[in-house]
N, C-alpha and C positions, 0 to 999 in steps of 0.2 A: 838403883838411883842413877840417875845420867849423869854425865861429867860436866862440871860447869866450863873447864877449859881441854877439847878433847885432844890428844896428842897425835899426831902425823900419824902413827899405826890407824889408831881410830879413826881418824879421816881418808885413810887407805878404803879402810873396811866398806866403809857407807857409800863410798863411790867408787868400791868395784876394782880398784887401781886400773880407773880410766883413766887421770889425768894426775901428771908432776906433783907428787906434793909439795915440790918448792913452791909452786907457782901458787896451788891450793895456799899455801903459808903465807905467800908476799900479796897475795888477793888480801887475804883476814887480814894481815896488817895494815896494808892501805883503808879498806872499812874502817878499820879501829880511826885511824888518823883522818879518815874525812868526816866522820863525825865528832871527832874532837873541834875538827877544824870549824864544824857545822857550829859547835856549843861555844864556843869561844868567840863568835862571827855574833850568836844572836847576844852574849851579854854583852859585845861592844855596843850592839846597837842598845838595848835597854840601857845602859848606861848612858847613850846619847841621847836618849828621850826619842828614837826614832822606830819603824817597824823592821823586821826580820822576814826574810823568805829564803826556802832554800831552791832555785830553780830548777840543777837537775834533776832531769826529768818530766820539767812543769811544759805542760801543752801551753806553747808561745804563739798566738793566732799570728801570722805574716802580717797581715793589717798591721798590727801594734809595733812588729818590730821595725818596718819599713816606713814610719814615721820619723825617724831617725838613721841618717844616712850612716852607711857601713864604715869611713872614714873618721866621722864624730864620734860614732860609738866607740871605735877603738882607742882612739885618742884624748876620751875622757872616763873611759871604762863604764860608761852608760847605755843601756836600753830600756826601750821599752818592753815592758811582757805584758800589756792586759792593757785594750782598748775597748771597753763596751759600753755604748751609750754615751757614749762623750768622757766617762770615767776613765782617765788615764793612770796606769801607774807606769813607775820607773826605779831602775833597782840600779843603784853602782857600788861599787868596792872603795869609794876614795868619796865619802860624802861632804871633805873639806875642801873639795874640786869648789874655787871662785866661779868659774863659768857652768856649773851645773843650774844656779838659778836661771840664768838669762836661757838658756838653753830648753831648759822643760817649759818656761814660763811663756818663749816663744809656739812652741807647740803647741802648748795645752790652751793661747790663745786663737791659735789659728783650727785649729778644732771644736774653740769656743763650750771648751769642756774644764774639768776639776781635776787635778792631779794628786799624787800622794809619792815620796821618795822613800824604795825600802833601802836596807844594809845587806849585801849578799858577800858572798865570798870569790875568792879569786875561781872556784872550782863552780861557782854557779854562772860566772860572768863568761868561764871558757865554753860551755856548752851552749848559753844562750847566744855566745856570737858566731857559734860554729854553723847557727840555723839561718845567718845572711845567706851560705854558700847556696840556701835550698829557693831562697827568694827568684821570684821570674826579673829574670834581667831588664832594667828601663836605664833611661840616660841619664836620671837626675830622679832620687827617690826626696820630696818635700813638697812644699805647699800647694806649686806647679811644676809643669812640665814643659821645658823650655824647648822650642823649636827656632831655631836660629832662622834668618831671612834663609844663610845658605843651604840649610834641610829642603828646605822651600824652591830653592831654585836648581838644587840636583836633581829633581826630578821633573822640573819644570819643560826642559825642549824633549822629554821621551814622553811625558804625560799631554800630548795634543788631544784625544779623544778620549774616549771610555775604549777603543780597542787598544790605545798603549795603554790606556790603566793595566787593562787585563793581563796584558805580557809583561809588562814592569813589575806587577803583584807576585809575577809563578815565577820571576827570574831573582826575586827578594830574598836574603835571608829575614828570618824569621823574626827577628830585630826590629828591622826595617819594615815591617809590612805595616806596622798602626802608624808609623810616620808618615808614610806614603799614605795610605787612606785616609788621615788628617790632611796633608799637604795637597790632595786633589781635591780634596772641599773645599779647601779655602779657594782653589782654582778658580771651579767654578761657581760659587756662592753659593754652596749647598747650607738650606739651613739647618740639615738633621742627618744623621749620617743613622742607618740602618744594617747590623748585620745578624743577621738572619740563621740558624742551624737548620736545615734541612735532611733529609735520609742520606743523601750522596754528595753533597755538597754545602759549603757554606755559600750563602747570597750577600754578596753586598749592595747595597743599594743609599742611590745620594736621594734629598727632596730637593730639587731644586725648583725655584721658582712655585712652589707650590703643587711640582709634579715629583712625583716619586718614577725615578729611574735604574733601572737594575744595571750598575755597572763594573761589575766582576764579579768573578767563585774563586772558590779557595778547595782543596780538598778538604773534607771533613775532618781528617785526622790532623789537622793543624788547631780545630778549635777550642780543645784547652787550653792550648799557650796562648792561644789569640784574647783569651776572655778574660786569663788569669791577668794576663798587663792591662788590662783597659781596668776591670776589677781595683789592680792595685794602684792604679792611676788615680781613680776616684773613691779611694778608701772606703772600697767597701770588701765586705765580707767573700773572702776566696773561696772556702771551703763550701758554702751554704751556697746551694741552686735548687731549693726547692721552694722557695719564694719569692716573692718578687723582692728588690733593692735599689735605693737610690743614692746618688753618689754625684761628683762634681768634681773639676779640676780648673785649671788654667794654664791657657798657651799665651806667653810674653812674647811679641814682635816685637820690633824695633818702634811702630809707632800706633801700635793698638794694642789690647791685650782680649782677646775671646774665653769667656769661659763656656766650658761645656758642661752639661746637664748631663749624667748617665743615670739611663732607667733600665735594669734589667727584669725579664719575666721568665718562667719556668715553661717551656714547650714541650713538642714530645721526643724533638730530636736531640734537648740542650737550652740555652738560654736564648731567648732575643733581645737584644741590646738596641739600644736606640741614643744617641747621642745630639741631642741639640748643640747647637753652633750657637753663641749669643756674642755676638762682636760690639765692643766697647764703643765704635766709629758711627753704629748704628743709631744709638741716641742721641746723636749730634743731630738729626733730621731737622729744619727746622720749619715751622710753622705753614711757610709759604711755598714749603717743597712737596709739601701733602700731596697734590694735585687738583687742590681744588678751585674751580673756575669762576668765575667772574662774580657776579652776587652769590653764589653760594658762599666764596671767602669773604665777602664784605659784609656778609649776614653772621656768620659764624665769628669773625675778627671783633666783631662789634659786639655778640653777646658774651665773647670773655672777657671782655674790659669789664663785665658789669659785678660790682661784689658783693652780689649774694644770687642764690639762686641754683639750679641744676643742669650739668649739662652731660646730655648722655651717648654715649654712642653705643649702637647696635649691631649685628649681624653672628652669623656662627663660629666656630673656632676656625682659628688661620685665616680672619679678614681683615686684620693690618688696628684691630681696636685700641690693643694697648700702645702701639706705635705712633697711632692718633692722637692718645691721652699724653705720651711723653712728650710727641711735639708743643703740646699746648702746654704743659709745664714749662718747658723751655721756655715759651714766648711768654710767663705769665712771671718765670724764677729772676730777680732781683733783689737788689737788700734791703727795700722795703717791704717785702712780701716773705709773712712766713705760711712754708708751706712745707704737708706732714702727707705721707701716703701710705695706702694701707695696700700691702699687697702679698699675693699668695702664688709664687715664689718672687721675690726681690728678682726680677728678670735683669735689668741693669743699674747699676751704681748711677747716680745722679748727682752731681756737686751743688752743696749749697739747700739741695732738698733733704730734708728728715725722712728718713724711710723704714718703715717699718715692719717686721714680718710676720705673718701669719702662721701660729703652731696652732694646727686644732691637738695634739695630742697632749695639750699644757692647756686645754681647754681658752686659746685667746684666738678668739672668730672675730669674725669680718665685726659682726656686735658690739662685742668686747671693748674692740681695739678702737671702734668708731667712738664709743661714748669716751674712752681715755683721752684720744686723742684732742678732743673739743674742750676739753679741758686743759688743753698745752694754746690755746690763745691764737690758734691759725687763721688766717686769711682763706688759704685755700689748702681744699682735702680731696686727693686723690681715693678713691675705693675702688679695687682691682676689679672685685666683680658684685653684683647688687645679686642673690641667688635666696633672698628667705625675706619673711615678712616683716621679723625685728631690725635686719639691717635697713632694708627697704624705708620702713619708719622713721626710723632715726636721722637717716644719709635726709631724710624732705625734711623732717623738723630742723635741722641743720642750713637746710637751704635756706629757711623761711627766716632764720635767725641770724643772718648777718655774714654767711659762708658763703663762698663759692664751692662748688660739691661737683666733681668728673667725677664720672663712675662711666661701667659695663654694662650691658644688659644683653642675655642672648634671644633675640627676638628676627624674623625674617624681615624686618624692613622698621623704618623711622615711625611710623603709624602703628604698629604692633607694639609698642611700647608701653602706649597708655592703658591699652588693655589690660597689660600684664602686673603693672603695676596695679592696678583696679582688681587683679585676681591674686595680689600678697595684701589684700584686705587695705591696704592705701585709703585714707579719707578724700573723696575727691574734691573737697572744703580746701585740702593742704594740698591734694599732687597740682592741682589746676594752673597757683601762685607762685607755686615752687620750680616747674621747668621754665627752663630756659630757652632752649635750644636740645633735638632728636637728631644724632646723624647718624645714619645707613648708610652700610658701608660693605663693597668687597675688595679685592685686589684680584687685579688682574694681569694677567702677562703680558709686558711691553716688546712688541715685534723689535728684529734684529736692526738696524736703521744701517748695517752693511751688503744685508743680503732682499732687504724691503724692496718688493714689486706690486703693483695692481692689481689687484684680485678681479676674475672675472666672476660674479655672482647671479644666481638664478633667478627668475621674475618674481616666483613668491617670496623670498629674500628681499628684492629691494621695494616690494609693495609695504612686506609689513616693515621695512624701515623709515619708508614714508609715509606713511600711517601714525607710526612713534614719532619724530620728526615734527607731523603737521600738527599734532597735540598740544608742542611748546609755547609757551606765553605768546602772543605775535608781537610783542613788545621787543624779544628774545629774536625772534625770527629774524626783524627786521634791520637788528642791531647786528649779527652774525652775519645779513645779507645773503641767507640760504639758498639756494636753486633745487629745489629737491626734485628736479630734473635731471640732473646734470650730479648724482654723486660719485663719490670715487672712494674706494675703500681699499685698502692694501693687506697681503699675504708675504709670509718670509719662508723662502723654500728649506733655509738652513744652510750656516759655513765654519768654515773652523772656527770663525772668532765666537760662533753663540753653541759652538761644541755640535754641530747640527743640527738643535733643536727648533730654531726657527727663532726662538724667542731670548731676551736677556734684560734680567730684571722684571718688578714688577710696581706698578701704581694704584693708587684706591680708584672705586669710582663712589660717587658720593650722593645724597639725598640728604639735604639737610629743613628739618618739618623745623620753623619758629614758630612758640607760641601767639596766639591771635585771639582778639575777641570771640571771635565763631568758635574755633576750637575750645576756648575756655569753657564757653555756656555749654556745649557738649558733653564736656567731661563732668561740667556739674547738672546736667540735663539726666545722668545714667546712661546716656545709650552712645557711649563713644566706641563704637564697632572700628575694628581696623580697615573694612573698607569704607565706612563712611567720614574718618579720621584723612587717610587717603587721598579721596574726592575731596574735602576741602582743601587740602594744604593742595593739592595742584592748581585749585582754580585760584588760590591764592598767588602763584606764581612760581611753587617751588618743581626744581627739575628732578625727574626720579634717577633712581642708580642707571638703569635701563637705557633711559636718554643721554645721559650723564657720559653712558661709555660710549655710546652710537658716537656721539660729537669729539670721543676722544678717538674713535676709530677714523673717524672723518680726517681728523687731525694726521692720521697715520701712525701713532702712539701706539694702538693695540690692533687687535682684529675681530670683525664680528661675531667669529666662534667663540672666542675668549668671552668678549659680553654677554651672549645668549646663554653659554656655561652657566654662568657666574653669575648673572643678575636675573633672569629671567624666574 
């Protein structure tokens, strides 16, 4: 029979007299006394009516623990150890800490999760803080991540081009390099920031202006630390790169605040990270700043005053649609006007508008959320994007009944609309009454107006511009005083101020189809085809996207490549 308590010989024996048996002796003692310490720690808590855990040893995902900054944590003897799915928990040693409510309750709303406080021990709380040392270093672990104006402006006179990005990047510590990559977007108004894993190098790359530009590398072996801060930046999962992830943060200026959207995916060299830029200043756009010209604002101005009815905008992703939808909110948002929007992802905060968001994984769709919605008493209902036959339904029965109704639709032009809707089963009894107003729409790149010169163009160029041109109402012709003799069109070679791209910033061009007797009996006739939808709304008067840019290119606003791109 074995000894229940073996003596120092016998401990000798089994391990060989490799090692002290003092040390052997004061190990077993310390055991004895950390689990006493353990059973004494969980009937505190059972007597407090609260839960027990013992942490060392417990796998603490970083995510969880870097919800709570290293200075709080120590100062109230609190962490986190277990963030999954919005489930927070929180373990301290001192659970009659006054500021432990305010503190988890902070969190656990800014995560928009559930929490729970266990009881641990002083011996669980020293291991779990000892695993801050292992966290990737950032400037400020919470809600955002603050970039001062002067973060902003150190790099500002070395950062003139994408060739200092690239020397400013390799001369960086490693710190510094997401702040710098941050801080040159905001530079040049990059709306999505791109970095890339590749075999021998990392790729960074800004969009700007709707172009993606490749503007520095990194060595490859820089991009775990590089992915790990962005990662923790946007609370998402460190460890896991074998699926895709999404995540979000916020940078605080002084007189804006931008949140960014992080979407990771799994490649073959590592992750690709893509980070949209969403600036707060951006929603401010207002109505009249759209770009749109003469009757087409006086057409479009006039059917949103109307309250009920449909009004849709169209075109592919990245054509300025939902940016068209907020302006018209804005021009529409007052205190007599209630107004509720349905959208998938809440792209920006809106004052004064009810906003609401779309989980498909809580099963509340576009559907869902529309029929609730109509039930809160609204004036006007934004629907991010119209994409299936029940929303479709509902967003027109809605119109019909006393609503004004914006929505999306992805269709190539203002006429392709009605089609579509006619092929999510639409009664054409209810789509006919129900629109309002169709606009087609892209954005286009507006020339440098520092580095703008006159383009010399080739004879098939400006025939088929006057060809486009002579097609316009002559009602239109006459009023603008055209010479389509005589045009002038301008090019931007590129300078420092547009980074040498040629171009800075960008504008819609626009086609806006209103409903008309003719087009009605069409749609209820059956045969409303997108090009014979098309043919009426021009001979009606309306100007296409096409035309639309030519006269902005005329303007010197854009350039004809940019139009023919884009609209053609």
């Amino acid at each position: 029979m074995s000894k229940q308590n073996p003596s120092i010989e016998d401990l000798l024996i089994n391990n060989e007299a490799t090692e002290d048996p003092q040390d052997i002796l004061e190990e077993k003692i310390s055991n004895i006394k950390f689990k006493d310490k353990e059973k004494e720690t969980a009937q505190i808590a059972a007597s407090l009516g609260m839960p027990y855990i013992n942490l060392y040893g417990f796998a603490i995902s970083p995510e969880a623990l870097a919800l709570l900054p290293e200075n709080i944590a120590a100062e109230n003897k609190l962490v986190c150890f277990f963030n999954n799915d919005r489930k927070l928990r929180f373990a301290t040693t001192n659970p009659n800490n006054p500021k432990l409510d305010e503190l988890i309750k902070k969190i656990t709303e800014e995560q928009s999760g559930s929490s729970e406080l266990y009881l641990i021990s002083d011996k669980s709380f020293d291991f779990a803080f000892s695993l801050y040392k292992k966290l990737p270093k950032i400037k400020n672990i919470k809600s955002g991540v603050e970039i001062e104006e002067d973060d902003l402006l150190k790099w500002e006179s070395e950062i003139q081009n994408f060739t200092n990005l690239q020397k400013t990047i390799l001369r960086a510590n490693l710190t510094e390099i997401v702040t710098i990559i941050i801080a040159s977007s905001l530079k040049t108004n990059a709306s999505d920031i791109h970095i890339e894993a590749e075999e021998k190098e990392v790729k960074i790359r800004f969009r700007i202006d709707g172009i993606l530009h490749t503007v520095a590398s990194l060595p490859s072996n820089l991009w775990r630390q590089i992915i790990s801060r962005i990662k923790l930046l946007a609370k998402i999962k460190i460890n896991i790169d074998s699926i895709p992830q999404d995540g979000r943060f916020t940078i605080y200026l002084t007189n804006d605040k931008i949140d960014v959207r992080v979407s990771t995916v799994p490649t073959a060299y590592g992750e690709s990270v893509v980070m949209r830029l969403l600036r707060s200043s951006s929603v401010g756009l207002k109505f009249e700043d759209l770009g749109l010209r003469d009757e087409a604002f006086k057409l479009l101005e006039q059917e949103i005053k109307k309250p009920n009815g449909m009004i849709i905008t169209t075109g592919p992703t990245g054509s300025g649609k939902t940016t068209t939808l907020y302006a018209i909110l804005n021009k529409l948002n007052n205190e007599e006007t209630k107004i509720i929007t349905l959208e998938d992802p809440i792209e920006y905060k809106l004052n004064g508008i009810n906003q609401s968001q779309i989980n498909h994984s809580k099963g509340y769709t576009f559907a869902k959320g529309l029929r609730s919605i109509l039930r809160q008493d609204p004036d006007v209902v934004m629907v991010g994007e119209i994409r299936d036959e029940e929303t479709a339904e509902i967003a027109v029965n809605a119109a019909l009944t006393g609503h004004l109704v914006i929505s999306t639709l992805h269709t190539n032009s203002a006429a392709g609309s009605i089609p579509r809707f006619l092929a999510m089963n639409v009664q054409p009894f209810l789509l006919a009454p129900a629109l309002n107003a169709i606009i087609g729409q892209r954005l286009v790149r507006k020339l440098c107006q520092h580095c703008k010169q006159p383009a010399k163009l080739d004879e098939s160029t400006m025939n088929k511009v006057s060809k486009l041109l002579a097609s316009l109402p002559k009602k239109y012709l006459e009023q603008q005083n055209l010479n389509l003799s005589k045009l002038v069109f301008f090019e931007a070679p590129g300078c420092n101020y547009c980074h040498g791209l040629g171009y800075k910033g960008r504008i819609g061009i626009y086609e806006i189809m209103v409903m008309n007797e003719t087009i009605e009996k069409l749609i209820l006739s059956g045969q409303a085809t997108e090009y014979k939808l098309q043919e009426i709304a021009t001979q009606a008067g309306m100007i296409t996207m096409v035309q639309d840019g030519i006269l902005k290119a005329l303007d010197g606003i854009t350039s004809l490549d940019e139009v023919f791109k884009k609209a053609e």
